[in-house]
MARNUPA-211583 format. One line per field, with one value per residue (C-alpha): residue in three letters; x, y, z; residue number from 0. Coordinates in Angstrom, 2 decimals. Example, Ala and Ser with C-alpha at 12.3 -4.5 7.8 and 13.67 -1.06 7.14 Angstrom:
BEGIN
residu: [Ala | Ser]
u: [12.30 | 13.67]
v: [-4.50 | -1.06]
w: [7.80 | 7.14]
num: [0 | 1]
END
This chain:
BEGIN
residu: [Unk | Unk | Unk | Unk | Unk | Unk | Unk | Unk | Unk | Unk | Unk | Unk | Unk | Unk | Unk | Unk | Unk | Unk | Unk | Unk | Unk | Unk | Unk | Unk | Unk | Unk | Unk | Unk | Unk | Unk | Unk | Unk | Unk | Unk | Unk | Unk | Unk | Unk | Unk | Unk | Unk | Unk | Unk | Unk | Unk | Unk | Unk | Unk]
u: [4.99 | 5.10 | 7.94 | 8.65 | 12.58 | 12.32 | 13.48 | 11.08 | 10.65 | 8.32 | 6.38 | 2.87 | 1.76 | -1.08 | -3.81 | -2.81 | -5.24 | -4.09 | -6.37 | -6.50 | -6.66 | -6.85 | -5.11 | -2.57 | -2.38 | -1.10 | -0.95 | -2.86 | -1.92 | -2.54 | -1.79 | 0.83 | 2.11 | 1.16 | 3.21 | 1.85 | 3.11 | 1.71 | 0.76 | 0.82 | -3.06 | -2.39 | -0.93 | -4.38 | -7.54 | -9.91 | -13.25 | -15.57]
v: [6.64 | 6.58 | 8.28 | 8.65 | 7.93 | 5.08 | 1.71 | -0.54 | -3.83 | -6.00 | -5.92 | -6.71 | -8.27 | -7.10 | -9.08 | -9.51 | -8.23 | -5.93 | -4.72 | -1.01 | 0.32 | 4.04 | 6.77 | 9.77 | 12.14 | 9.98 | 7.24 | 3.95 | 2.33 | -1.10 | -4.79 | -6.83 | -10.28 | -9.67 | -5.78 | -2.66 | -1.24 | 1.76 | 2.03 | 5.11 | 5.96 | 5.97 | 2.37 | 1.17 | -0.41 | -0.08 | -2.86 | -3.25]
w: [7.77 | 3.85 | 2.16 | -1.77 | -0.75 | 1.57 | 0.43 | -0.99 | 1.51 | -1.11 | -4.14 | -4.95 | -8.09 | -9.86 | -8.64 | -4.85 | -2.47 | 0.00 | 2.96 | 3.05 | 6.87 | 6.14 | 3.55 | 4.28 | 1.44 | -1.49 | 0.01 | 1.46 | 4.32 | 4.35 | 5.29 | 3.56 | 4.59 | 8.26 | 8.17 | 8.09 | 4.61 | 2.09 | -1.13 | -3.61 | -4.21 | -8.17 | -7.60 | -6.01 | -7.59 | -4.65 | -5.40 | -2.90]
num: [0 | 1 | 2 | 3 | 4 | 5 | 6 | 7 | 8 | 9 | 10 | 11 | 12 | 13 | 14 | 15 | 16 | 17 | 18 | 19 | 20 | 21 | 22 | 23 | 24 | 25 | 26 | 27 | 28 | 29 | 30 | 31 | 32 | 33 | 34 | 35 | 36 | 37 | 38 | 39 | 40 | 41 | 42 | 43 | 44 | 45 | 46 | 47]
END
């Protein structure tokens, strides 16, 4: 699961679109290059 110290594996740019598959606390879990990853919440832009 998502941890503030864990090492960082990638980076999204601003603009990529990531496929959020559900949230847990502060964080989104989502989809990134095929790999289940997370995302801080603040970090997010959710559109619709």
């Amino acid at each position: 699961g998502p941890s503030a110290g864990a090492a960082w594996l990638s980076t999204a740019a601003a603009g990529d679109r990531l496929l959020v598959q559900g949230q847990q606390d502060t964080w989104y879990q989502v989809q990134w290059q095929g790999q289940e990853a997370y995302i801080r919440t603040q970090d997010l832009l959710l559109v619709q």
